[in-house]
N, C-alpha and C positions, 0 to 999 in steps of 0.2 A: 933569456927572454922566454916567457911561458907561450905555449902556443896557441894561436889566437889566431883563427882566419880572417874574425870580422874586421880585427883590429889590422891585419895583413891587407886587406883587401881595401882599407882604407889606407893604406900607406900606399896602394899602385895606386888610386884615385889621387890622393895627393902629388903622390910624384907626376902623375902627365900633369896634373895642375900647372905643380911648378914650370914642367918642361913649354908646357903652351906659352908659360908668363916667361920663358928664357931665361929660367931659373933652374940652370941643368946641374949643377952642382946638389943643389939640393934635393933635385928630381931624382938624381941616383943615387944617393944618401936613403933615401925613402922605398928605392926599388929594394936595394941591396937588406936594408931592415925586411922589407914584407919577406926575401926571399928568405933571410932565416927564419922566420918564424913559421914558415912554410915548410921549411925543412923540420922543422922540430914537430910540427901537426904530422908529416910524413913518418916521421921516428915512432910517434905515439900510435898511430894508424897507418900502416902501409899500403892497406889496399884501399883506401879511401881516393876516388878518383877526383872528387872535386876539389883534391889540396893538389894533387899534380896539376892538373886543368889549372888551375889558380896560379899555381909558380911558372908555369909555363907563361902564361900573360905576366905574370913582372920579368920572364927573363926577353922576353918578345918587346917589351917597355924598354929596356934596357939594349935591343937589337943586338942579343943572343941569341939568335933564331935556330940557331944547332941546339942547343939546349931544351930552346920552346916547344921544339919539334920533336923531342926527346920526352917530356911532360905529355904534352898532349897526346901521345902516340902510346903512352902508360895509362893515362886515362881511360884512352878508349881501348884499352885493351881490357881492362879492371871492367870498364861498364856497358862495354859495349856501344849501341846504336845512340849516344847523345849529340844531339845538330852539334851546340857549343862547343862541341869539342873538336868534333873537324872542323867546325869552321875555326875556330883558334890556330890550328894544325893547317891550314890552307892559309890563314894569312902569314906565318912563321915562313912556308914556302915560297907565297907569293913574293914576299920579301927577299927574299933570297935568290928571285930572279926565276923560281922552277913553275912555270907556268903549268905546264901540263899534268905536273904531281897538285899542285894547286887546284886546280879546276875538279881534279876528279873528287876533290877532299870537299869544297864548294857547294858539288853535283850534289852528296853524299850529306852536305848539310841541307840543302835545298828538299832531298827527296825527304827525310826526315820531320822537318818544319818547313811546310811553304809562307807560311805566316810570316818568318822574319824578316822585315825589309834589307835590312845590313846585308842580311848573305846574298839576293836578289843583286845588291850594290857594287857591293867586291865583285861578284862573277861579272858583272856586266863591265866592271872596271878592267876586268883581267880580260873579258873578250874584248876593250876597246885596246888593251897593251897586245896583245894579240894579235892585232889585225884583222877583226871580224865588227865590224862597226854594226852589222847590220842584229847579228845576235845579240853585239851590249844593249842596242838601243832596247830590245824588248826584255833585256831584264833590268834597265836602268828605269824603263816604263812600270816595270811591277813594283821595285820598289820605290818607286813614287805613289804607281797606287795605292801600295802601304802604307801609303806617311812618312815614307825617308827622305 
């Protein structure tokens, strides 16, 4: 398969497609495609961080989260201060139960872009699993006033 991010990147679209429709068969038929082609953009370009960033979200699709956290943690090494990328790297975490490696990844996306409602979301999701109701509420409030 020749390497093709856009075309990768619509196979993880696809795939939660299927997954939301309980079409998980075919949802990781679709991860498992983006990821090689990802690997092969990675072959051709190694320091290119937004094909790790990317494989990292199909392997996160897939709830490989050692792996996603391995990608996005290349990424930002490769580019440094990109929000998407910790926050990609803090949800792989959050999954995984590590709340407090989580949050700091979150923080770090937050301080970066305050404009994105998502990360606003997740953190305020991770302080309500946390046990801090009173902190979710006001980042669960920001991003709503974002639009999320």
């Amino acid at each position: 398969m020749a390497a093709n991010p856009k075309s990768a990147e619509t196979l993880v679209k696809r795939g939660i497609a299927h997954g939301t429709q309980g079409d998980y068969e075919r949802a990781l038929k679709d991860f498992d495609r983006a990821i090689e082609n990802y690997n092969e953009a990675i072959k051709l370009s190694p320091s290119d961080p937004v094909a790790y960033h990317n494989r990292g979200n199909a392997f996160a699709a897939k709830r490989d989260f050692d792996r996603a956290i391995a990608d996005h943690t290349r990424a930002i090494e490769l580019a440094g201060g990109v929000a998407d990328y910790y926050f990609g790297r803090a949800r792989a975490y959050h999954s995984k139960g590590l709340l407090d490696i989580a949050l700091n990844d979150y923080s770090r996306a937050v301080e970066l872009d305050d404009k994105r409602a998502e990360y606003f979301f997740w953190r305020g999701i991770l302080f309500r699993d946390g046990g801090n109701p009173a902190v979710a509420r006001e980042d669960l409030q920001r991003a709503a006033d974002l639009g999320y």
